[in-house]
N, C-alpha and C positions, 0 to 999 in steps of 0.2 A: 758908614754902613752901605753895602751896594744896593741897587733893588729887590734884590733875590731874599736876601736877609730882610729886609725893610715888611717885602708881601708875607714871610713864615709869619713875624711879628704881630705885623693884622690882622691875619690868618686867627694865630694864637689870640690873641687879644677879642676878635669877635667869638670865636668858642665857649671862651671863657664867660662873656658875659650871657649869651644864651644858654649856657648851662646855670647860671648863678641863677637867671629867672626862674628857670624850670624848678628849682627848688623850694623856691616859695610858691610855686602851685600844689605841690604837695602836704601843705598844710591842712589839717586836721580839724573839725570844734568837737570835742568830746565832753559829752556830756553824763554824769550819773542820775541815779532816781530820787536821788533828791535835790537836783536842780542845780547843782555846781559845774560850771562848766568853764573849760581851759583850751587853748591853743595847746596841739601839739604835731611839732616842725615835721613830721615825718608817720609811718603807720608803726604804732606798735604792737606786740602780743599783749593785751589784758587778760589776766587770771577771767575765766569764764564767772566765776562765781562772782564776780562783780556789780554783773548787768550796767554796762555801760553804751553808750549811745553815741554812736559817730557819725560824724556829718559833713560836707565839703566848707570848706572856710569859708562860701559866702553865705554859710547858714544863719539864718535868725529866727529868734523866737518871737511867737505874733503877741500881740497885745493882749493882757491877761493871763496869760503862761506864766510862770513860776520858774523863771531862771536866773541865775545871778552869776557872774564871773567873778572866777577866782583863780588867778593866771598864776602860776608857778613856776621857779626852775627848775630845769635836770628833767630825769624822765620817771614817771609815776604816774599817778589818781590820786582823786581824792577820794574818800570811803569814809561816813561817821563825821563828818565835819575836817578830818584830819588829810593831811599829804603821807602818802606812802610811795616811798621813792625803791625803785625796783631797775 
């Protein structure tokens, strides 16, 4: 492989992990009103009628709050104790 090739490679290779970062800063804590709360990877549209609560991922709840995680996969909320995937 010549140099020329070798710097694209790097080039390519450092992009790539600067963007992989930048993706997990986009993470989400979503929380509903009654205290169920989930990672999710990206921003989504929730049904308004939900009432849900978003937060930056280094959110935490203070002591004595009434939160509990309930981490799910694929994309949804939770509503009534239940996952509704949407």
């Amino acid at each position: 492989m010549n140099p020329r090739a070798k710097l694209v490679v790097l080039a390519s290779a450092g992009l790539a992990i600067v963007g992989m970062s930048s993706l997990s800063a986009s993470a989400r804590i979503i929380c509903n009103e009654d205290g169920d709360c989930w990672h999710a990877p990206g921003e989504y549209a929730y049904p308004p009628a939900v009432h849900l609560f978003v937060h930056p991922d280094d959110w935490r709840w203070r002591e004595g709050e009434h939160y509990a995680w309930k981490e799910h996969q694929g994309r949804g909320y939770w509503h009534g104790g239940e996952w509704r995937a949407f």
